[in-house]
C-alpha positions in Angstrom: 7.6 -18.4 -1.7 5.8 -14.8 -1.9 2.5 -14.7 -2.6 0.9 -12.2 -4.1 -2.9 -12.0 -5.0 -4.3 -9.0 -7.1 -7.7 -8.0 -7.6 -8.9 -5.5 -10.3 -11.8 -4.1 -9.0 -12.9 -1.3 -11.2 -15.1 -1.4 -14.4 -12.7 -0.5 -17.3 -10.1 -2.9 -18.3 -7.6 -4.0 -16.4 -3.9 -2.0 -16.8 -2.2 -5.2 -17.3 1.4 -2.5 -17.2 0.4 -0.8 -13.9 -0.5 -4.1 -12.5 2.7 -5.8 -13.1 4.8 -2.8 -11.5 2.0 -3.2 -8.4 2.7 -7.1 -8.2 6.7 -6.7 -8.9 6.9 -3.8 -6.3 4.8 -5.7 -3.6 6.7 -8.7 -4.1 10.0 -7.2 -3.2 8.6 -5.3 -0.6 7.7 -8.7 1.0 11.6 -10.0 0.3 13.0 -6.5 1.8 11.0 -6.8 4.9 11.4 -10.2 5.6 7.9 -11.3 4.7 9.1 -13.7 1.9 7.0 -16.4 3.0 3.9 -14.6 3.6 0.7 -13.8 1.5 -0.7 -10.4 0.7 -3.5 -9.3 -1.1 -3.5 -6.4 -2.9 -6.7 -4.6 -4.3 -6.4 -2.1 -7.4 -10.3 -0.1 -7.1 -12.0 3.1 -7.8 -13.3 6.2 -5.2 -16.9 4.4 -5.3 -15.8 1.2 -4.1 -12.9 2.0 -1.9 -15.6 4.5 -0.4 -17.9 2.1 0.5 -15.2 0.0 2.2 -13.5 3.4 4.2 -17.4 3.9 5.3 -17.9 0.4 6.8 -14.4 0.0 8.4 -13.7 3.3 9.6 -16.9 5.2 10.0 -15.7 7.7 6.8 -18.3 8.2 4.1 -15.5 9.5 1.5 -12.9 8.2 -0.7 -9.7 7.6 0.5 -6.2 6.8 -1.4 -5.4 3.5 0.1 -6.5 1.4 3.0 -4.9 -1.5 4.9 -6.3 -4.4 6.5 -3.4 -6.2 8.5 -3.9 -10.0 9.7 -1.9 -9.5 12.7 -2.7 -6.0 14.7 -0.1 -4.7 17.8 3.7 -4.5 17.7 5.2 -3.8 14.7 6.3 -7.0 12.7 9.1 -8.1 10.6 8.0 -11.7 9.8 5.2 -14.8 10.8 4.9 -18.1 10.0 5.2 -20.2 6.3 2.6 -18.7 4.1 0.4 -16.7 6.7 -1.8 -14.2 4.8 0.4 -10.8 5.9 -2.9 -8.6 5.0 -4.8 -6.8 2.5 -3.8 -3.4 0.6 -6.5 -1.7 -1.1 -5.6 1.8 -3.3 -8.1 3.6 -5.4 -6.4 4.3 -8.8 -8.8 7.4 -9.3 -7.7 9.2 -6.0 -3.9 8.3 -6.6 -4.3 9.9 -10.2 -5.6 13.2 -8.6 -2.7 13.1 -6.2 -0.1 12.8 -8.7 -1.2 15.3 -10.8 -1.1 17.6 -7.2 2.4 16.0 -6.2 3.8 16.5 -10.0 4.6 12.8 -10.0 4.0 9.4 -12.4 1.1 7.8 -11.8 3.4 4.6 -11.4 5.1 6.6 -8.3 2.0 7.8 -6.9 0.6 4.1 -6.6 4.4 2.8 -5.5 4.2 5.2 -2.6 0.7 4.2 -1.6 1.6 0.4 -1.7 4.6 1.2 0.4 2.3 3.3 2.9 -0.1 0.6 3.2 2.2 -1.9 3.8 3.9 -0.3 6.4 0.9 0.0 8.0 0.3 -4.0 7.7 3.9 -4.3 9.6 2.2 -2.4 12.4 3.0 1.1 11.8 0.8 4.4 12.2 1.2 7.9 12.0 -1.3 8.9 14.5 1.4 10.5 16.8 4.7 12.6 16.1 7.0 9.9 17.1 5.1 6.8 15.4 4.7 9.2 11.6 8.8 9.4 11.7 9.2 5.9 12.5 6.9 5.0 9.5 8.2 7.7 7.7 11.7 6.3 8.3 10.4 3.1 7.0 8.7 4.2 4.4 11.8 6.1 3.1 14.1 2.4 3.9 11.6 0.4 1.6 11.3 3.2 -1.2 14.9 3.2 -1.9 14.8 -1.1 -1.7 12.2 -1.2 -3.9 12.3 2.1 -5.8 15.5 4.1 -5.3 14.7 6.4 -8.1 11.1 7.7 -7.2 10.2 11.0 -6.2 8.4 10.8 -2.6 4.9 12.8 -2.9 4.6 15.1 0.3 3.6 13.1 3.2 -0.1 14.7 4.4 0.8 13.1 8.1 
């Protein structure tokens, strides 16, 4: 069975509405790519902590809109064993707000796209070259219309 752990790690209350949509959305992302029987962790933050955590992984002393933390690193993966822990997503809800309004989007698509982003990246995918960025993009685009066929994709920045 899917597990799904999420964290809110920001000091106002928790928006019990957006994290239902992030735990429903991340759970049939899991079931659409295989990963039923895997555990992810999933991180809701603000740009002060998600900062912090972009400084001491990556070396960047900014906030950033999400960031992933795969358990397995390499190939790109469609499944693993009975209830190994798939990753972590972590998306700072004050970053995605600022690029919704930019993108002219929902809030609730904003944060879908950004949970779909990140977990491509847990299945191994980058967008540091041309060829990788369309075979995530491609991915991306496969999983959005699984998960959320009627959401309006922000422009992609890679």
């Amino acid at each position: 069975m899917t597990e799904i752990d999420l964290l809110w790690d920001r000091d106002d209350a928790p928006n019990e509405a957006l994290s239902q949509l992030v735990e429903e959305r991340a759970r049939s992302l899991m079931e659409a790519s295989g990963c039923g029987d895997r555990e992810l962790s999933l991180v809701l933050t603000d740009d002060p902590r998600i900062a912090v955590t972009n400084e001491t992984w990556r070396g960047v002393s900014s906030p950033t809109d999400v960031l992933s933390f795969p358990m397995d690193e390499g190939e790109v993966l469609s499944s693993g064993g009975a209830q190994d822990p798939l990753g972590d997503v972590m998306i700072s809800l004050d970053t995605a707000g600022r690029q919704a309004l930019e993108h002219g989007l929902t809030m609730e698509e904003e944060v879908t796209f950004l949970l779909v982003h990140g977990f491509c990246h847990l299945l191994g995918h980058d967008h540091a070259e041309p060829e990788e960025a369309a075979r995530m993009r491609a991915e991306e685009d496969r999983l959005l219309a699984l998960v959320a066929p009627d959401l309006r994709r922000p422009p992609t920045p890679y």
